[in-house]
C-alpha positions as CSV (number, residue, x, y, z in Angstrom):
1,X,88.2,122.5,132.8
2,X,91.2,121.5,134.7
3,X,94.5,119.8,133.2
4,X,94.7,116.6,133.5
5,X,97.7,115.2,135.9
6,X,100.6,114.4,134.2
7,X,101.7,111.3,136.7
8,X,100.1,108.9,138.2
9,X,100.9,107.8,141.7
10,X,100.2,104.3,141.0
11,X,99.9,102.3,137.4
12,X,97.1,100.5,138.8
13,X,94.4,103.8,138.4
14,X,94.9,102.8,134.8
15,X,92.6,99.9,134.3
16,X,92.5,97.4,131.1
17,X,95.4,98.4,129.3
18,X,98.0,96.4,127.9
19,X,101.5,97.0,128.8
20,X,104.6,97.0,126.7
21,X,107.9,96.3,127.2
22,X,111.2,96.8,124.4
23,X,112.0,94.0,122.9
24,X,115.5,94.9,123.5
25,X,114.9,94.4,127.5
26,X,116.9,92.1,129.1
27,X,115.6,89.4,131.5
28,X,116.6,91.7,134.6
29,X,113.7,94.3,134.1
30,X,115.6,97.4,133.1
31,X,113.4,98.5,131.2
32,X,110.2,100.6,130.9
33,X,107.1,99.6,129.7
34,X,104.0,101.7,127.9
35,X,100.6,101.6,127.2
36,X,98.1,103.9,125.6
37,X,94.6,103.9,127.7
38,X,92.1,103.7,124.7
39,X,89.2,104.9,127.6
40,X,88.8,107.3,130.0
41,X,89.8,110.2,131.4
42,X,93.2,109.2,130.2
43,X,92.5,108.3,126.6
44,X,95.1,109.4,123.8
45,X,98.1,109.8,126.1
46,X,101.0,107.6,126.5
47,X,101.4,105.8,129.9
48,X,104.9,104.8,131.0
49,X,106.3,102.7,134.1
50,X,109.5,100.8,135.3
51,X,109.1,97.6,134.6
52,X,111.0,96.9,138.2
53,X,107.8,98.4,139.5
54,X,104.5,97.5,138.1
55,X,102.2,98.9,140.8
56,X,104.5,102.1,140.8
57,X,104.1,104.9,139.4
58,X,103.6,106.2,135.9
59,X,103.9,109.1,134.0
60,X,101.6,110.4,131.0
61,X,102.5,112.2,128.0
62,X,101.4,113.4,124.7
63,X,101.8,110.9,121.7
64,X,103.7,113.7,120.2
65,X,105.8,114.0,123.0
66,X,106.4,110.5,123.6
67,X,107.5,110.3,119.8
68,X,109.9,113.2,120.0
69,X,111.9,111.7,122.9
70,X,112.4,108.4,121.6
71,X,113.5,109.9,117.9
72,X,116.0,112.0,120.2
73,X,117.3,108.3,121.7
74,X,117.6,106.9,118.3
């Protein structure tokens, strides 16, 4: 079995989920926004994207992952 691709080239290959954006964004867009794909190839990982950007690109990570690095920012 191959890995699965850790980026996306586009945010749009990830169809029917809900994106999130902090709370602490400001109105300018700085920010980033995730979703977690409930179906699919890409169920279970953690979907991020500028929010500048919606059609851009996203990366993927493991919930784990995802969870470290934002405990590291707090």
């Amino acid at each position: 079995m191959s890995a699965l691709p850790r980026n996306l080239t586009t945010s749009t290959e990830l169809h029917g989920v809900r994106w999130l954006r902090s709370s602490r964004s400001t109105g300018m867009n700085n920010c980033v926004e995730t979703a977690r794909p409930g179906a699919g190839r890409w169920a279970g990982l953690v979907a991020v994207r500028d929010s500048k950007n919606t059609a851009g690109p996203a990366l993927l990570f493991d919930p784990e992952a995802w969870e470290g690095f934002i405990t590291t920012l707090r």
